[in-house]
C-alpha positions in Angstrom: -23.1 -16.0 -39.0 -22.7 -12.2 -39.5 -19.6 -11.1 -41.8 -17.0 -8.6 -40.4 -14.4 -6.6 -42.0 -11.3 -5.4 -40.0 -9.6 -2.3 -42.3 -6.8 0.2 -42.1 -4.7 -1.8 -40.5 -1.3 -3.3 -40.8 -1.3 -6.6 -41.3 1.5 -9.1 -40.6 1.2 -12.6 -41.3 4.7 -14.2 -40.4 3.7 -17.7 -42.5 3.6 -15.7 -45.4 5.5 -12.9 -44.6 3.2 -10.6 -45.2 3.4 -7.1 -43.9 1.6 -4.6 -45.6 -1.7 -2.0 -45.0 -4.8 -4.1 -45.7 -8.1 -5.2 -44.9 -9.5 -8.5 -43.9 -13.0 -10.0 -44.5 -14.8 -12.5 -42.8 -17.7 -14.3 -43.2 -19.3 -17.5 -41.7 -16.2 -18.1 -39.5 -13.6 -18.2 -42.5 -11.6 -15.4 -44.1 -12.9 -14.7 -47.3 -10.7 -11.8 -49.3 -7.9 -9.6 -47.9 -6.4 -6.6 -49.9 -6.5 -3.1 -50.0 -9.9 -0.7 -49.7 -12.0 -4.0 -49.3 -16.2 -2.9 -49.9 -17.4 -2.0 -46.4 -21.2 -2.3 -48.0 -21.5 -6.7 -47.1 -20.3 -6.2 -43.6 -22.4 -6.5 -40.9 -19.8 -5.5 -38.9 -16.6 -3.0 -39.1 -13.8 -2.5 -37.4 -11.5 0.5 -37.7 -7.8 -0.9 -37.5 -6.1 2.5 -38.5 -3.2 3.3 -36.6 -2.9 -1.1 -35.3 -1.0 -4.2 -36.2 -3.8 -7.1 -37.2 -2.4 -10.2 -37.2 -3.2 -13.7 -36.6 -5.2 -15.2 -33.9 -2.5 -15.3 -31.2 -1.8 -18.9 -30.0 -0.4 -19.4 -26.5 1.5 -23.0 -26.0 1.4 -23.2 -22.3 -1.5 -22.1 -19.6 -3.2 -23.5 -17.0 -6.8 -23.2 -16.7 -7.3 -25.0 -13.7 -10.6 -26.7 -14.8 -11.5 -29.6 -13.7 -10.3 -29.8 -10.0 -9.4 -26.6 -8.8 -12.4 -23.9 -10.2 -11.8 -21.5 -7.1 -8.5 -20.6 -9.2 -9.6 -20.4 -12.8 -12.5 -21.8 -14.5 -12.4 -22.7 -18.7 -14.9 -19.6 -18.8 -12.8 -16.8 -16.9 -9.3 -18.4 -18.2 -10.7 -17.9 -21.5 -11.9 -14.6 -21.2 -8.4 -13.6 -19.9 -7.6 -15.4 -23.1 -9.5 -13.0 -25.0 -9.0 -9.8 -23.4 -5.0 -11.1 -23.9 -5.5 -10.9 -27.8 -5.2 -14.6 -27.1 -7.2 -16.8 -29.5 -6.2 -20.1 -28.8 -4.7 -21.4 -25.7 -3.7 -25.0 -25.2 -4.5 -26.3 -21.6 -1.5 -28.0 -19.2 -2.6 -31.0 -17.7 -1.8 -30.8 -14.2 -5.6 -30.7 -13.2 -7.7 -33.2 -10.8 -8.3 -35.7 -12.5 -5.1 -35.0 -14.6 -5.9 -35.4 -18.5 -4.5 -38.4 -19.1 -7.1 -40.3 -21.1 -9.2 -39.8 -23.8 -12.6 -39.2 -21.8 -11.1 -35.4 -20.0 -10.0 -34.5 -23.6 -13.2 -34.8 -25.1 -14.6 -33.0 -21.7 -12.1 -30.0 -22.0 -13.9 -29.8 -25.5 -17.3 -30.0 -24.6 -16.8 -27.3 -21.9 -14.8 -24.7 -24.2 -17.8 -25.8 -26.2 -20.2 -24.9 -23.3 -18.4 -21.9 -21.9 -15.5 -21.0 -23.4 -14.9 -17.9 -25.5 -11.6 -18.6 -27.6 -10.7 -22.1 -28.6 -9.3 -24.4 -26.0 -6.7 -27.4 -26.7 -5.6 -30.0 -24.7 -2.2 -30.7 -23.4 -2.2 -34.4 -22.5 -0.6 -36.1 -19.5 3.0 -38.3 -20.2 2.1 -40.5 -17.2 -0.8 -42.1 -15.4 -2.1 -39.3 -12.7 1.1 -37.5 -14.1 2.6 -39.5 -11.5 5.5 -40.2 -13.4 5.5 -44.6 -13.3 3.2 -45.5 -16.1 3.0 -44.5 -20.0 -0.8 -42.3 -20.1 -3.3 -43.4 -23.2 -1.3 -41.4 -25.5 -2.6 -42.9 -28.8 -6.5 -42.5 -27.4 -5.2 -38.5 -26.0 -4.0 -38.0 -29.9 -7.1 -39.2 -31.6 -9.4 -37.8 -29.2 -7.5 -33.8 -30.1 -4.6 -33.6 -27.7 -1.8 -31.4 -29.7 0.8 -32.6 -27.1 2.0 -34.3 -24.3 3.3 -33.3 -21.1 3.6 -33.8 -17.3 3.8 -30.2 -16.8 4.1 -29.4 -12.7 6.4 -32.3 -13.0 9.7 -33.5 -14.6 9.7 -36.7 -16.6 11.9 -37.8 -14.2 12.6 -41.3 -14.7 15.0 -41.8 -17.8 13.7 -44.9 -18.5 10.1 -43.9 -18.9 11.3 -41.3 -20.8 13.1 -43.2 -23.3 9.4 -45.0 -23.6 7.2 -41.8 -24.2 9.6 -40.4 -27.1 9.3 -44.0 -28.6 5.4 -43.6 -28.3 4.7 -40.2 -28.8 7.1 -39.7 -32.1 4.4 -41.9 -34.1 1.5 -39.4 -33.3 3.6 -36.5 -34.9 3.1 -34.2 -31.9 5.7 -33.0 -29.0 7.1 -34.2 -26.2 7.0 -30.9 -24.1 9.0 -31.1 -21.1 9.0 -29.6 -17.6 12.6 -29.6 -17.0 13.6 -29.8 -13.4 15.8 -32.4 -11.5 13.7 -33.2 -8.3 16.7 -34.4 -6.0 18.4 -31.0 -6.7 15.5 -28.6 -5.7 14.2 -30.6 -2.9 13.3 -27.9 -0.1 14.5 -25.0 -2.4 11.9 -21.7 -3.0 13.9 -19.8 -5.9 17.0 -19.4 -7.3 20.3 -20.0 -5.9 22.4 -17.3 -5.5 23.0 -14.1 -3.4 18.9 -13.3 -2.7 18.4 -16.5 -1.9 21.3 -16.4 0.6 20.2 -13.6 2.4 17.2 -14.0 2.6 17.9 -17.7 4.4 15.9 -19.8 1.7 16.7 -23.0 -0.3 18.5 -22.0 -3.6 17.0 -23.8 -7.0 20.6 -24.3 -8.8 20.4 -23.4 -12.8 21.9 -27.1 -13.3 18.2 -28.4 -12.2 16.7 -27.6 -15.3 20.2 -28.0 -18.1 20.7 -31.6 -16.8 17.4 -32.8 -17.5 17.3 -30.9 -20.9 20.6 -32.4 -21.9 19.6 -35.8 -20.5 16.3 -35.7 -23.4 18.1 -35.0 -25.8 20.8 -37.3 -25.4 17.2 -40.3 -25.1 16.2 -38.7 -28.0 18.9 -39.0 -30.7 18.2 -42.2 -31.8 14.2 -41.7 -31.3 13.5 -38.5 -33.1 10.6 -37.5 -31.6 9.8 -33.7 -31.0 11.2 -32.2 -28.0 9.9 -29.3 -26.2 11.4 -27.5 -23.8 8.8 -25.5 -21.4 9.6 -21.7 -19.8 13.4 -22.2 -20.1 15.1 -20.1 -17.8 18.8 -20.3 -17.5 21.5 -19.6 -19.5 23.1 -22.7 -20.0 20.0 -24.1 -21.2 19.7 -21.6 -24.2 23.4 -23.3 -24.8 22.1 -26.9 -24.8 18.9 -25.8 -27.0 21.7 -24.2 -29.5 23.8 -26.8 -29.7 20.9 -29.6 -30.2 19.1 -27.2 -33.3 22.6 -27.2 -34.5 23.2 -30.7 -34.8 19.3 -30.8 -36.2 17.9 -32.5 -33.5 13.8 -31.8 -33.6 14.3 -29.4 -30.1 12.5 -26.1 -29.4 12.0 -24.1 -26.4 9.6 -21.4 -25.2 10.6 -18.1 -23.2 7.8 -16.4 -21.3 7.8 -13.2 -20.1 8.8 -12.9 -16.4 11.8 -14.5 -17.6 12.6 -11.8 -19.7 11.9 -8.8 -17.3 12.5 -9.7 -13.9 15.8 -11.2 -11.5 15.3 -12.9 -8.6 15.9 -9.6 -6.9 11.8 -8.7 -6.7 11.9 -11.6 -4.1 13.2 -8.6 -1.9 10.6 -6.2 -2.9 7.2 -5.5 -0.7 9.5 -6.0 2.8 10.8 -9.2 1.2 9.8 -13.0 1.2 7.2 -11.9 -1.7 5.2 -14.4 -2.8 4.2 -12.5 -5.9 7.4 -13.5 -7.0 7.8 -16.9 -6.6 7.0 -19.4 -9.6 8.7 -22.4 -11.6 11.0 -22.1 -12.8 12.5 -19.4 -10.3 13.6 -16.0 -12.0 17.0 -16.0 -12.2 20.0 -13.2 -13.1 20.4 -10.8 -15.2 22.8 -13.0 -17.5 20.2 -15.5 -17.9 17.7 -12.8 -19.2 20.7 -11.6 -21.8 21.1 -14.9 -22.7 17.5 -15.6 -23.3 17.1 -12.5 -24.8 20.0 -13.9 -27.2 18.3 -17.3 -27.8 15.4 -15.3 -29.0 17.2 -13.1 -31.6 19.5 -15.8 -33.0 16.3 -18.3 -33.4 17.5 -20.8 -30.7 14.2 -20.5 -29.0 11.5 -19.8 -31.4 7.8 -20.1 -29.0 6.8 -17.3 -26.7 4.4 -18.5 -24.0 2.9 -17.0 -20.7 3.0 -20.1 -18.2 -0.5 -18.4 -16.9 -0.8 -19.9 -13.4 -3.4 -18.5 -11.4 -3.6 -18.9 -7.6 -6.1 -17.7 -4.9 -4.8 -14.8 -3.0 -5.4 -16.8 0.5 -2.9 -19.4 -1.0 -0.6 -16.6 -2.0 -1.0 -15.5 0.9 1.1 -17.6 2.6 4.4 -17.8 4.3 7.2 -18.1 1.1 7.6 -21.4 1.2 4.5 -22.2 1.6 3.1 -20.6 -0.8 2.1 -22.1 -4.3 4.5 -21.3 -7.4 3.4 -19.4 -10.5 1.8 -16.0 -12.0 -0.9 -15.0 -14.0 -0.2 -13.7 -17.7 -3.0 -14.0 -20.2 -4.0 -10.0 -19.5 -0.3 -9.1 -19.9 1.8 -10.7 -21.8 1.2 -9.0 -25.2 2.4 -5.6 -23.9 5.1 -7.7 -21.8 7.0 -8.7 -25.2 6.4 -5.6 -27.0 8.3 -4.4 -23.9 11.3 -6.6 -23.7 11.3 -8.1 -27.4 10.4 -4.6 -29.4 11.1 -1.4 -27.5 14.6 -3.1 -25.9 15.3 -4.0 -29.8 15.8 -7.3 -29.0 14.0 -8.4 -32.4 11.1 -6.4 -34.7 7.5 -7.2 -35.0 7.3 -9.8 -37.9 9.5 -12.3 -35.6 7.8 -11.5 -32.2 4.0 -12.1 -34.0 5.7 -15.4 -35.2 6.7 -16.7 -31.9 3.1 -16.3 -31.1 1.5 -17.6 -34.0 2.8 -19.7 -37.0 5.3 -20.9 -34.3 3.1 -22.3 -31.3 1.1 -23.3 -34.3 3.9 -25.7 -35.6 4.6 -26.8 -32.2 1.0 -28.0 -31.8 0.9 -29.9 -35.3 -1.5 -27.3 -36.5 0.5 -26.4 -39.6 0.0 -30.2 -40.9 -3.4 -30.9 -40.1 -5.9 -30.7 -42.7 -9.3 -30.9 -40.4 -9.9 -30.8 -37.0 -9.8 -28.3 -33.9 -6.2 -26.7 -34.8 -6.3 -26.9 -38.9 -5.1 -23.5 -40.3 -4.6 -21.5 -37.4 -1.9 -19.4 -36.9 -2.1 -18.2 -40.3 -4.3 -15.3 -42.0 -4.8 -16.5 -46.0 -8.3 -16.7 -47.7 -10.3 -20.0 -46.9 -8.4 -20.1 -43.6 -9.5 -19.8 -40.1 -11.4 -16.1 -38.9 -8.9 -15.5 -36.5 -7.4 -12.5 -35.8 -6.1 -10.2 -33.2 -5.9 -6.0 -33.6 -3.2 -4.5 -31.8 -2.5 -1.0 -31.3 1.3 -0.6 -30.6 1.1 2.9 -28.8 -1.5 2.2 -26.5 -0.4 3.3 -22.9 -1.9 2.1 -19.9 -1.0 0.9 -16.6 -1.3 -2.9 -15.1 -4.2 -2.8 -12.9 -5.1 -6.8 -11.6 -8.3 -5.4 -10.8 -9.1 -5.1 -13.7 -8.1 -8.7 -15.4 -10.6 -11.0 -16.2 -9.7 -13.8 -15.3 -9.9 -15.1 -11.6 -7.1 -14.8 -9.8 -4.8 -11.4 -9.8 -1.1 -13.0 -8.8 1.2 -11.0 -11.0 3.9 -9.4 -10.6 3.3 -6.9 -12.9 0.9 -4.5 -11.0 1.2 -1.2 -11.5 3.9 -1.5 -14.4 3.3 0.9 -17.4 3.4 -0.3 -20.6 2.8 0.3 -24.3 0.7 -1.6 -26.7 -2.2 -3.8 -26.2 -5.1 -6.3 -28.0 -7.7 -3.7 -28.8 -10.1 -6.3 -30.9 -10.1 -10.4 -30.4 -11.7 -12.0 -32.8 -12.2 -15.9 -32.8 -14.0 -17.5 -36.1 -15.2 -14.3 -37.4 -17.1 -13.5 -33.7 -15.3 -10.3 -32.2 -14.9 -12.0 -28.3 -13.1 -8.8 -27.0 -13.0 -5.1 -28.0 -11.7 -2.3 -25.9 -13.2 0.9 -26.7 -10.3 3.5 -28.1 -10.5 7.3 -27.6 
């Protein structure tokens, strides 16, 4: 395999906490030396970092690549290359596809396809239930052995407390997380997005904040006498940051991702385009602006600790539908880098060195990938020598404008379009093979 050297940049490495100018080497897929004014003369390959932030392979916790089931949307391939062109460098897979992964045998094919097609590394999110139908405990001992690096019925609520009670009891041996789509079915029944004034006006069935902060404080209440690692998925309101809080206080094994819509927008954009906007309608439902404080706040006191971009593409004819009818979720493998730089680092909500860790060392705890000493996730989310060649180049003052045209992937269902923003992944490079590079003038 050809050997690459990334120098002049600034490296940050939150696992060591690292944060100095240096170069990084790579050869055969592992990084071999990084230091200062590294010898350019064995590289077969150079990449000028002068001027960007290198840092580790980011790791996103929480997409959804549609494949198998439902290609039209996304494919492995094209959510990959999203992946890549995202500064993205390992994405771990939700399981709400057709079949659902809930045994061993659509593990091993997630593998074999991001084997076959995929251009960063791909890792499976297994199912809690059979079918993710939420009655019957999945094969989460075969899911674990076969690679999953969690378990979740994401698209659905664990709903039943009972079954609930049983999958912290099962999963807590494996060592992985319990990560939890938090929404109370009998209290958003018929509801489109978030109750309050837009909602109102605009004559639609309100999604109350209590939906999700009942079922969090439900699992953790199951879990105090199980200890099994609890993850809360796209929190949204305020009063859930408050539950997360108090449960890391008491020491309870509970984290909780924030992903960037959640950060940026109100349920006000519902009203934008003429109104009824489909482009602004996901799971869970953007909310007000004190939930965004308050997330903001769960972010810079540590509360919630994993940044994640919920990337849910849709076709535009399904988009296309009336509001209600119309499928939840956004893309956000293209644009969520610059999305956090923008409501994490320019708003001064926190600095660089913590924003790279909720997207590296962080996710990379979550997934178990800290502890394992072989296998698919061993030593990512770190840059040291003898570790992983991932890494992802950054230049901060990079200004450019969010064009869905241009993304990658398949489907174009942001938000976002037309936004201008600052920073972005110049360079991705997964085990020492650069898989995106954007040429800079």
């Amino acid at each position: 395999m050809p050997s690459l050297l990334i120098t002049g940049g600034r490296v940050i490495d939150p696992a060591s906490g690292l944060d100095k100018p240096a170069d990084i080497a790579i050869a055969d897929g592992i990084v071999v030396a990084i230091g200062p004014n590294l010898d350019r003369g064995h590289a077969d390959r150079v990449i000028d970092a002068e001027g960007c932030i290198v840092t580790p392979g980011l790791i996103d916790p929480h997409v959804h690549l549609r494949e198998p089931g439902r290609e039209e949307a996304e494919t492995i391939a094209t959510g990959t290359a999203a992946a890549v062109m995202g500064g993205f460098t390992t994405v771990c897979c939700m399981p709400n596809t057709t079949p659902a992964i809930d045994d061993d045998s659509v593990v091993e094919f997630i593998f074999r396809q991001t084997e076959l097609a995929g251009k960063c590394r791909v890792v499976p999110v297994g199912a809690v239930s059979k079918g993710r139908k939420g009655e019957e405990l999945a094969e989460i001992g075969l899911m674990a052995r076969a690679g999953a690096v969690g378990f979740s019925d994401d698209g659905d609520c664990v709903a039943s407390a009972g079954l609930m009670l049983r999958a912290l009891q099962y999963i807590k041996p494996t060592g992985l997380a319990l990560m939890q789509h938090c929404q109370e079915m009998t209290l958003t029944r018929g509801a489109a997005m978030h109750a309050g004034t837009v909602s109102t006006r605009l004559g639609l069935g309100g999604w109350p904040r209590v939906a999700e902060e009942v079922v969090i404080e439900r699992d953790v209440r199951l879990n105090r006498g199980v200890g099994c690692a609890y993850h809360v998925q796209h929190l949204s309101s305020g009063g859930s940051v408050e539950i997360v809080r108090r449960a890391r206080a008491e020491k309870q094994p509970v984290t909780a991702e924030a992903s960037p819509h959640h950060l940026l927008l109100t349920h006000d954009e519902v009203e934008r385009h003429g109104g009824y906007w489909t482009g602004a309608k996901m799971n869970p439902p953007l909310r007000e602006r004190d939930d965004i404080d308050a997330v903001l706040k769960g972010i810079a006191d540590g509360t919630i600790t994993v940044l994640a971009t919920d990337h849910a593409p849709h076709t535009a004819e399904s988009k296309a539908l009336d509001f209600e009818s119309a499928p939840f979720g956004i893309v956000g493998l293209e644009t969520a880098l610059a999305l956090y730089i923008q409501a994490l680092i320019e708003s001064g909500a926190t600095d660089w060195m913590r924003m790279i860790a909720m997207m590296t060392v962080e996710p990379a705890r979550l997934c178990g990938f800290d502890r394992a000493k072989a296998g698919p996730g061993a030593g990512l989310g770190r840059l040291f020598v003898g570790g992983p060649g991932d890494a992802t180049v950054i230049d901060p003052e990079l200004r450019w404008t969010i064009e869905p045209a241009e993304f990658a992937g398949k489907c174009r269902n942001t938000p976002f379009a037309g936004r201008g923003v600052k920073g972005r992944a110049v360079a991705t490079v997964v085990a020492g093979e650069v898989m995106f590079e954007m040429a800079r003038v």
